[in-house]
C-alpha positions in Angstrom: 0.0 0.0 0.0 0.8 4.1 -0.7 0.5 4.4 2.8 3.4 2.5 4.3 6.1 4.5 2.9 7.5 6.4 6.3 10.3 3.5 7.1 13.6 4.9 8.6 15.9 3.5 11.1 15.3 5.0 14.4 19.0 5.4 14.4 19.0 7.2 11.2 16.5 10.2 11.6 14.8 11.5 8.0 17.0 14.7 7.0 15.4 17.6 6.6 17.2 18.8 3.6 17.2 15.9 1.1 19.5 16.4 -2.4 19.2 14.2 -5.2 21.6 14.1 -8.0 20.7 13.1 -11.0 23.4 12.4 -13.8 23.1 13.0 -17.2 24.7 12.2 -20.6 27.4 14.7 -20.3 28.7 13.6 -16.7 26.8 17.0 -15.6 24.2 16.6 -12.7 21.0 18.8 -11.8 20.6 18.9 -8.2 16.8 18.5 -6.7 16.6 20.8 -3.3 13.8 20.3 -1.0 11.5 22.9 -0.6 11.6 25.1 3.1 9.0 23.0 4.9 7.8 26.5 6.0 7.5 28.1 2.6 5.8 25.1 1.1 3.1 25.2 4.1 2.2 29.0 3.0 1.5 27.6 -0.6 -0.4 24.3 0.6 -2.6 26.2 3.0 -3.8 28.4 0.2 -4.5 25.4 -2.1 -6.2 24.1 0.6 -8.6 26.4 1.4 -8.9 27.0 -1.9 -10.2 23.4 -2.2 -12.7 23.7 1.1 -14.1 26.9 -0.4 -15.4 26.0 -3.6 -16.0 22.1 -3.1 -19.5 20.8 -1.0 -20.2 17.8 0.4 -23.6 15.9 1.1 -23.8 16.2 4.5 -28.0 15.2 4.1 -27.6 12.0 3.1 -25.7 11.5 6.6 -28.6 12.7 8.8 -30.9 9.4 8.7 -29.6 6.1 8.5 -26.6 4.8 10.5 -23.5 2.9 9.5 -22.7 4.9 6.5 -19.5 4.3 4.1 -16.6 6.5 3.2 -18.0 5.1 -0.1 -21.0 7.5 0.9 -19.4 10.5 1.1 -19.9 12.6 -2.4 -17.8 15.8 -2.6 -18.5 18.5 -5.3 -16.9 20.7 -7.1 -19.1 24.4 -6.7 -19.4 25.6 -10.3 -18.8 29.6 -10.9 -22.4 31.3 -10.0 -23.9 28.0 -8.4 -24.8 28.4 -5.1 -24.6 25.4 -2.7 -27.1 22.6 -3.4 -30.1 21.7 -0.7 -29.0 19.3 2.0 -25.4 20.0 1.0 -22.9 22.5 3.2 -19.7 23.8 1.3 -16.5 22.0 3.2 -15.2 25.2 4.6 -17.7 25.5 6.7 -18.1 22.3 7.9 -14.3 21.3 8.7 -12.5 21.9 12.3 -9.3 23.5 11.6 -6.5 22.3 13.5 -2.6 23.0 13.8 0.7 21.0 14.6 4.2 21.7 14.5 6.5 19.1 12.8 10.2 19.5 11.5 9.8 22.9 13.1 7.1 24.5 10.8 3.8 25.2 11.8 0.7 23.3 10.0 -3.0 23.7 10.0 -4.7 20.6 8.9 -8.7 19.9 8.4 -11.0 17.2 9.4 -14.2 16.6 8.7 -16.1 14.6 11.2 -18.9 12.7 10.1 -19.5 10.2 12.8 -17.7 9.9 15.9 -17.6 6.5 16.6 -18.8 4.3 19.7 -15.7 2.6 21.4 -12.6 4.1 22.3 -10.1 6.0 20.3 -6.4 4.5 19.3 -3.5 6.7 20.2 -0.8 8.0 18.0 1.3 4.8 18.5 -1.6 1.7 18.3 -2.4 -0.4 15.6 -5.5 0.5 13.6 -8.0 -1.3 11.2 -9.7 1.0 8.8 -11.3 1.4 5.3 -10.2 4.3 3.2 -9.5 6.0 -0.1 -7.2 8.8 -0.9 -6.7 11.4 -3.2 -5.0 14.2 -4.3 -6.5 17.8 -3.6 -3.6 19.1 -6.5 -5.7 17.0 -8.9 -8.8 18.1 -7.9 -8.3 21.4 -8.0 -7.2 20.8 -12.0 -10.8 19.1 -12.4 -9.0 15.8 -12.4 -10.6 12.6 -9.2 -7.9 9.8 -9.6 -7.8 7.7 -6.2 -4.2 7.1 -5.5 -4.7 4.5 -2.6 -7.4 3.1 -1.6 -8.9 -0.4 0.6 -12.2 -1.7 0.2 -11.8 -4.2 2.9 -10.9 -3.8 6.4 -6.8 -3.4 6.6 -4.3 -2.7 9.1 -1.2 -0.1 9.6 0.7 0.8 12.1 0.3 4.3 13.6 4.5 4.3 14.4 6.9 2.4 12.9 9.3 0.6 14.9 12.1 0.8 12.2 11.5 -2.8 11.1 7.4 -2.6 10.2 5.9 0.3 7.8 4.3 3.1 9.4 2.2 6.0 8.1 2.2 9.5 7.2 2.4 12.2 10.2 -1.1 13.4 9.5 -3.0 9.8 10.1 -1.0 9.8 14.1 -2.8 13.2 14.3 -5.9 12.2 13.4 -7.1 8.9 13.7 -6.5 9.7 17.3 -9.4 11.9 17.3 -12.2 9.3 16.4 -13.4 6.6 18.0 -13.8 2.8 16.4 -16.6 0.9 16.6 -17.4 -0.2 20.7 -17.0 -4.7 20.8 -21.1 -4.2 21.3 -21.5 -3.0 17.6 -19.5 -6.0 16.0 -21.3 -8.9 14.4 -19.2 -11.7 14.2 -21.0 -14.5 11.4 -20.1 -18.2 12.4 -17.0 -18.1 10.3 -15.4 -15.1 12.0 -16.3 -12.7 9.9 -16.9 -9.2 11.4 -19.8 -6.6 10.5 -19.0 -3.2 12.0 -21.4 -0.6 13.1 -21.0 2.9 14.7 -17.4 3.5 13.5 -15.6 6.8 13.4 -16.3 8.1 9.9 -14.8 11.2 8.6 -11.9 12.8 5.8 -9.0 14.8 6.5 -7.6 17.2 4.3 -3.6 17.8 5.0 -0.6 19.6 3.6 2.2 18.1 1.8 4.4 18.4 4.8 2.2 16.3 6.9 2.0 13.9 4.0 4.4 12.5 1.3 5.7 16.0 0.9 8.7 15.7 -1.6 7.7 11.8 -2.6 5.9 10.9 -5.2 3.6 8.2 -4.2 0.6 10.1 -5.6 2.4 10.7 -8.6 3.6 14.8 -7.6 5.7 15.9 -5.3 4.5 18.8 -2.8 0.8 16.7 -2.9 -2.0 18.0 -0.6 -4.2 15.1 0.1 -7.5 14.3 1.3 -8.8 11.0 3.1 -11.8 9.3 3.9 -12.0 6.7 6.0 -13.6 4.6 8.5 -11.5 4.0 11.8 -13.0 0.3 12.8 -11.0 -1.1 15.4 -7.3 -0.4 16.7 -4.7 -2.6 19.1 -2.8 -0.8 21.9 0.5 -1.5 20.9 3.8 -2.5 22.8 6.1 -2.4 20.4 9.2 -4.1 22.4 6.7 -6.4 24.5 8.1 -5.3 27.1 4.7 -5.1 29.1 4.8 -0.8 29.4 2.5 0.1 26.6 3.7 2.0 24.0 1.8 5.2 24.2 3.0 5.5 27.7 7.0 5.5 26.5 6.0 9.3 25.1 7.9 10.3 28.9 7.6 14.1 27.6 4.5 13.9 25.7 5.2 15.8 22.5 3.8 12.8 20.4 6.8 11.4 19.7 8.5 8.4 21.1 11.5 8.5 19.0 13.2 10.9 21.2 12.5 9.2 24.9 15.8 7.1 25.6 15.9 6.7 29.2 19.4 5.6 29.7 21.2 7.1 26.6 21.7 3.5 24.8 20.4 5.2 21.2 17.5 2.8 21.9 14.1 4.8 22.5 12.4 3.6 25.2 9.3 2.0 23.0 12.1 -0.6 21.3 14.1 -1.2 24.3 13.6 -4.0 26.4 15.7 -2.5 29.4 14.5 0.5 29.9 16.6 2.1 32.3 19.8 -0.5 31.7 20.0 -1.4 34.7 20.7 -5.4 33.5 17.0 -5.9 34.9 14.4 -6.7 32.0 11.7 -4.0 32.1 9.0 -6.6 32.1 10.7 -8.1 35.5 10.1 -4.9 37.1 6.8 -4.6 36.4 4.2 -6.8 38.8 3.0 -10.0 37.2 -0.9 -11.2 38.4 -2.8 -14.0 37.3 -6.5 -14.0 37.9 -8.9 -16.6 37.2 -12.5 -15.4 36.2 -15.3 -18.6 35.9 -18.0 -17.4 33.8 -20.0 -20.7 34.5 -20.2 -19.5 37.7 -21.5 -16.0 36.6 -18.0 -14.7 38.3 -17.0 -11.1 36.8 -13.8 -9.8 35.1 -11.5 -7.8 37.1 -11.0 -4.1 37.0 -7.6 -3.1 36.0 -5.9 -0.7 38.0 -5.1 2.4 35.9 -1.5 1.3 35.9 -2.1 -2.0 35.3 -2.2 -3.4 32.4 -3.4 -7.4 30.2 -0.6 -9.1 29.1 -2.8 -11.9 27.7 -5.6 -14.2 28.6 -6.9 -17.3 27.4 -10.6 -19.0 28.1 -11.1 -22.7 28.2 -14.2 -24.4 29.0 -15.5 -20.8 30.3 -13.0 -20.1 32.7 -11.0 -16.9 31.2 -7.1 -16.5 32.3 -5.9 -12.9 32.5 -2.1 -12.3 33.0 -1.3 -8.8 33.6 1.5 -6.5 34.4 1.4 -3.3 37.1 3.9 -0.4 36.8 5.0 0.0 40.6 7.2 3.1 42.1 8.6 0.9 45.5 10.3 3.6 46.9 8.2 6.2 46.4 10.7 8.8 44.8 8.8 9.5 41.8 10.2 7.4 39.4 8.6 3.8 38.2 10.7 0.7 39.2 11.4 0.1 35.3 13.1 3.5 35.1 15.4 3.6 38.1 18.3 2.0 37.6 19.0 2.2 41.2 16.3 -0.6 41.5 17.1 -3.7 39.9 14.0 -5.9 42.0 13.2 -8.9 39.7 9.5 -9.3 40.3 9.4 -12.8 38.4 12.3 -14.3 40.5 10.3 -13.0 44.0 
């Protein structure tokens, strides 16, 4: 898929300033600069609301029914003189702007929420299961509606790569975030497996170059602004190590970004190191290990998690469910979990 094209080695950050030279027949070479991230931002903000203020969408159809499609969603270019159509509402006016800062220039970015959604949301670092379709808004603009990437079917990406697996572009960890999937009671699971979802976050996003491919050409351009629908179906807290501290909690400083939380200095962010704080003690021996035991034949409930506790797996045979969880403990109290203090070394699964 399009979408997975943000590898890198986490040891190997993407340069801001990429030159390409090309050779030609007479040994001479034309050099290809990338574009100030700042000054291409002032151009793409003007295609884009360019797009939004002269494109509808028909926001009517969405008002009865439930489980609508991205498929559903018709958007309109607004001829010169027509005025925008009954149970339709112009894109500009129906969007939440909203703004960022990555590779130190300031974005603003559109979304266009349709439905919400009725489970939880994923965070920036999970594992995700959508439907979607993207195009380019550079196209559009020029009269021209060529989907670029698209999935019919349910598929899944992950929100950060690890260095090893694909991840996405910057703009889906900004947004998908903001919808929920579809809660386990809207599923419909047929006697082969098969899942039917219902009340899933449905929306489009509509997001600068630099939030995107930027200077790539997976839609075919370079500098594309692009635009999304999708529906967000289900997601998968991630922990990307396995080593029982979930991903989204590695983020220490919360700026979104766990690529730059290395705990003790080893050039190993905390999300792909197994030792957090190198202290020769696995981080998943100083967490707390439980097992609990829940008999449903006996109308016995599961247990509440603590909030820093968290599954690890489970398994159910005969109606008895085993959970095995982990629980982020601070022993001595100074502040600092037992997986980041070095000064504790406490193997929990030798106790």
């Amino acid at each position: 898929m399009k979408i997975k094209i943000l590898k890198f080695s986490l040891l190997l950050m993407v340069l801001s300033t990429v030159v390409i030279s090309c050779k030609s027949d007479d040994d001479d070479t034309v050099a290809f600069v990338e574009e100030d991230r700042t000054e291409q931002q002032v151009k793409d903000r003007d295609s884009l609301l360019l797009y939004l203020s002269t494109h509808y969408y028909n926001s009517g159809f969405f008002l009865t029914g439930s489980d609508h499609k991205y498929t559903d969603i018709v958007i309109t270019a607004l001829e010169e003189g027509e005025t925008v159509p009954e149970n339709h509402t112009l894109l500009m006016t129906a969007v939440e702007t909203r703004t960022t800062t990555y590779f130190e220039a300031n974005y603003e970015y559109y979304v266009l929420n349709i439905n919400q959604g009725g489970g939880d949301s994923p965070t920036f670092v999970d594992k995700i299961r959508v439907r979607y379709e993207g195009t380019s808004v550079n196209d559009a603009l020029e009269g021209n509606y060529e989907v670029f990437d698209s999935s019919v079917t349910p598929v899944d990406f992950n929100l950060q790569t690890d260095g090893f697996t694909g991840g996405v572009i910057k703009a889906w960890q900004l947004v998908m975030p903001s919808f929920n999937a579809s809660a386990t009671s809207d599923y419909i699971i047929d006697v082969n497996g098969n899942i039917t979802f219902g009340n899933f976050g449905l929306g489009v996003m509509f997001v600068p170059s630099g939030l995107g491919y930027f200077s790539g050409t997976n839609t075919g351009a370079s500098y594309d602004n692009l635009i999304f629908k999708f529906e967000l179906l289900q997601f998968e807290v991630e922990d990307h190590d396995n080593d029982g501290v979930p991903s989204y909690l590695e983020d220490l400083d919360g700026d979104l970004d766990v690529t730059n939380d290395d705990t003790d200095g080893d050039f190993n962010p905390n999300f792909v190191d197994i030792d957090d704080d190198g202290d020769l003690v696995l981080t998943i021996d100083e967490l707390i290990p439980t097992t609990y035991t829940v008999n449903t034949n006996d109308n016995e409930d599961e247990p509440v998690l603590a909030a820093n506790e968290f599954e690890r797996s489970r398994t159910q045979i005969g109606g008895v469910i085993t959970i095995k969880t982990v629980t982020i403990v601070d022993s001595d109290s100074d502040g600092t979990p037992d997986y980041l203090d070095p000064t504790f070394t406490t193997n929990y699964n030798e106790i």
